[in-house]
N, C-alpha and C positions, 0 to 999 in steps of 0.2 A: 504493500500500500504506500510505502513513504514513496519509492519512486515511482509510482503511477499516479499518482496527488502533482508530486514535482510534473510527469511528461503533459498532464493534466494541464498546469498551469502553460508550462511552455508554447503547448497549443493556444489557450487563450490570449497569452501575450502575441502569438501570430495572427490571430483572428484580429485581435484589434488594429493590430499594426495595418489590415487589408480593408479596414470600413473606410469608409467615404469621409473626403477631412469639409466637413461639415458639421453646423450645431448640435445635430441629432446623429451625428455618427460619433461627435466627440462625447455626447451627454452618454449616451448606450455603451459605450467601448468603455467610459471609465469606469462606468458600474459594473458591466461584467468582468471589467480587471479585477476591480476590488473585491468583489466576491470568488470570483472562480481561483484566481493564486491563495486566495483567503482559506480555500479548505483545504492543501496540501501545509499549509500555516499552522491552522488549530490542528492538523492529524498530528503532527511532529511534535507541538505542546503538550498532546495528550499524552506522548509516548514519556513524555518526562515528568510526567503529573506524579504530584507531591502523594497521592490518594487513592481509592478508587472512586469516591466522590468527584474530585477535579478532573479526574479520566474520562468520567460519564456524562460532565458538566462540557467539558472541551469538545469531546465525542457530537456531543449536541449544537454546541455550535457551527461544529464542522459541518453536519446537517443543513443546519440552516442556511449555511451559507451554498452549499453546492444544490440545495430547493431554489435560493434565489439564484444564483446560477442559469438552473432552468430556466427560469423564467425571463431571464434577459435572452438568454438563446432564441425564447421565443420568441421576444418580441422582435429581435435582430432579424431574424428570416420571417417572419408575417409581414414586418415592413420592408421585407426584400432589399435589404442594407446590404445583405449577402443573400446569393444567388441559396436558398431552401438546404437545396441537395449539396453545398458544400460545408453544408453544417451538420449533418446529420449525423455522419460517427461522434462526433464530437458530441454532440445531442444523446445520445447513446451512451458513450464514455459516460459523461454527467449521470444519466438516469444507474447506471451500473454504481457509481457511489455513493448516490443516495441508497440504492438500496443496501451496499456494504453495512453503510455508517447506521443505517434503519436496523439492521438483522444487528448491528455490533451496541447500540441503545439498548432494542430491548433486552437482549440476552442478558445484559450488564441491570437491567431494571430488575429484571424476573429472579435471578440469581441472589439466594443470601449472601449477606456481608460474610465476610469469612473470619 
């Protein structure tokens, strides 16, 4: 996961680099920067978490942040910023860690302290 969070990010900092240098390419590109390198960020925080509280706390952000993710994706190819279909693994990618981070929450909720 650390380096597929890291190759994660790298695609998104190329997605951005290829949107349209325009108000709505710059507004959209900097939010999907911010969030998409954002969850290979809180994955590697978690890995050093003081806890298993601040694990699960981090774990969660990381969530979040690769859900908004999504949805900048989405909104990037609805408004055809980028060409649909050259976003689509990458679309994919994203859905693939949310569901990681989804299966690695609850398992971590469900499970006693130890």
């Amino acid at each position: 996961m650390r380096r597929r969070t890291k190759e994660f990010a790298l695609r998104i900092v190329r997605l951005v680099g290829a949107l349209p240098e325009s108000n709505i390419g710059w507004v959209l590109g900097r939010q999907v920067l911010k969030s998409g390198t954002s969850i290979g960020a809180n994955y590697h925080e978690a890995l050093r978490a003081s806890s298993r509280r601040h694990f699960l706390s981090t774990i969660e952000i990381a969530l979040r942040e690769a859900e908004e993710t999504e949805y900048w994706l989405d909104l990037i190819g609805e408004a055809r910023l980028i060409e649909p279909s050259r976003i689509v693994d990458l679309k994919n990618e994203c859905c693939e860690l949310i569901a990681i981070l989804t299966s690695t929450a609850k398992t971590l909720r469900q499970s006693p302290d130890p």
